[in-house]
N, C-alpha and C positions, 0 to 999 in steps of 0.2 A: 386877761381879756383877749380874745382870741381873733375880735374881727374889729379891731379901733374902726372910727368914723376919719376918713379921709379928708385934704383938705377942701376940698370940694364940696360945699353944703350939697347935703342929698346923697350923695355916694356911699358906697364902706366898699370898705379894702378889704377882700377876703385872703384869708393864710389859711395855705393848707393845714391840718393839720400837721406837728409832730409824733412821733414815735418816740415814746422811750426809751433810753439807749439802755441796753445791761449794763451791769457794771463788772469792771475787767474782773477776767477769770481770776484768784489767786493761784498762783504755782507753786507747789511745796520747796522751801527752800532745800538746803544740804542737811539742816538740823532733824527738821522733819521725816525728809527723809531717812534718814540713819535711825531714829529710830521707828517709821515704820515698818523696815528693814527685819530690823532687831526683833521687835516684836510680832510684828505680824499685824493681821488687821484685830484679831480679837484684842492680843497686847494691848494695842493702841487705845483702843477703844477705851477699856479696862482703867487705864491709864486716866484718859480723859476723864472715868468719872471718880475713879481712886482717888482724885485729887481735890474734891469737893467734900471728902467721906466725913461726917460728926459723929463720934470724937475722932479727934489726930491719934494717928500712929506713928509709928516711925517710918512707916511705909507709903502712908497719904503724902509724910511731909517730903520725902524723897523722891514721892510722883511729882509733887508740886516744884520741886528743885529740878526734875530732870525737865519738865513741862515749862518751868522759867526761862532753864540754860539754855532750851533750846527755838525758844523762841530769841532769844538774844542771840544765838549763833545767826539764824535766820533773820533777823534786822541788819546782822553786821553786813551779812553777805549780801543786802540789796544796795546798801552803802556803797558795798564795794563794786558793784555793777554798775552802781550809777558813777561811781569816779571814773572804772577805767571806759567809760561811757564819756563819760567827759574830756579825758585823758584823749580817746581815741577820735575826738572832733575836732579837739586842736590839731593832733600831730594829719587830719586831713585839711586840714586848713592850711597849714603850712605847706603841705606838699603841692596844693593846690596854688600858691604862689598868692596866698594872703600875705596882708602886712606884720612884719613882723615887730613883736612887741620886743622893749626894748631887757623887759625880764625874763627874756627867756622864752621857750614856746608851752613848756609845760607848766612855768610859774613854779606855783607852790602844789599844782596839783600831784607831779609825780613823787616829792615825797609823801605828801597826805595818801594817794592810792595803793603807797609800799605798807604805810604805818595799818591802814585798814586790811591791808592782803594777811597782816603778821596777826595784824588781833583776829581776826576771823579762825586763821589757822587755831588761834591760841583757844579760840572759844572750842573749835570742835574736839580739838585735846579735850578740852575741861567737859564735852559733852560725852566723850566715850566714858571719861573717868567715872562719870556720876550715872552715866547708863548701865554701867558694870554694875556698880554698888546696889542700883535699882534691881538690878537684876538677880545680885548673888540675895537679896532679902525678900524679893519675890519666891524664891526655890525655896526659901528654906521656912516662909510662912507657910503657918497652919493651914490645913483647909478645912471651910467649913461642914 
């Protein structure tokens, strides 16, 4: 309801309208990227719908693997922006001459943000591995 009645018998309270906000751009994360990279835009593309294809292949299922890993590389790494995000508000708050907690300024966060910096690393390892493999069975499939 856009324009309530006021408390005032007889009146109404007009609101402007609002605007719909967009909703935030997505950013490709590192995963993504690597293998837009790799493949190119066609690749990608390809990929995208390779990965839907009835019946499974070996090759659908290895789109669908390389299109899983790299979505989880790309979860890890927002993770990880948003800790050292967090990381980096505390240690402004302390230099800022905040109160200092008695656990420390980073708590538990600067080991949680090392633990996410290794698995992220560890995922885009495990992303190149399996964008290889995608890759060497793409070249060596048939074409129609």
């Amino acid at each position: 309801m856009n324009n309530p009645p006021s408390r005032v018998r007889g009146t109404l309270k007009l609101t402007p309208p609002t605007t719909p906000t967009a909703p935030r751009a997505r950013t490709a994360g590192p995963g993504e990227s690597a293998i837009r990279a790799a493949l190119g835009d066609d690749g990608y593309t390809l990929l995208r719908t390779r990965r839907h294809q009835v019946p499974q292949t070996p090759v659908t299922l290895l789109a669908d693997l390389l299109w899983i890993t790299t979505r989880e590389a790309d979860r890890l790494h927002e993770q990880l922006q948003n800790a050292a995000r967090q990381a980096r508000d505390r240690l402004t708050r302390a230099l800022d001459g905040g109160p200092a907690s008695v656990h420390g300024v980073l708590n538990t966060s600067g080991p949680h943000t090392d633990l996410l910096a290794a698995r992220t690393a560890q995922q885009l390892r495990q992303l190149g591995a399996v964008l290889d493999t995608y890759r060497q069975a793409t070249a060596t499939e048939p074409r129609p």
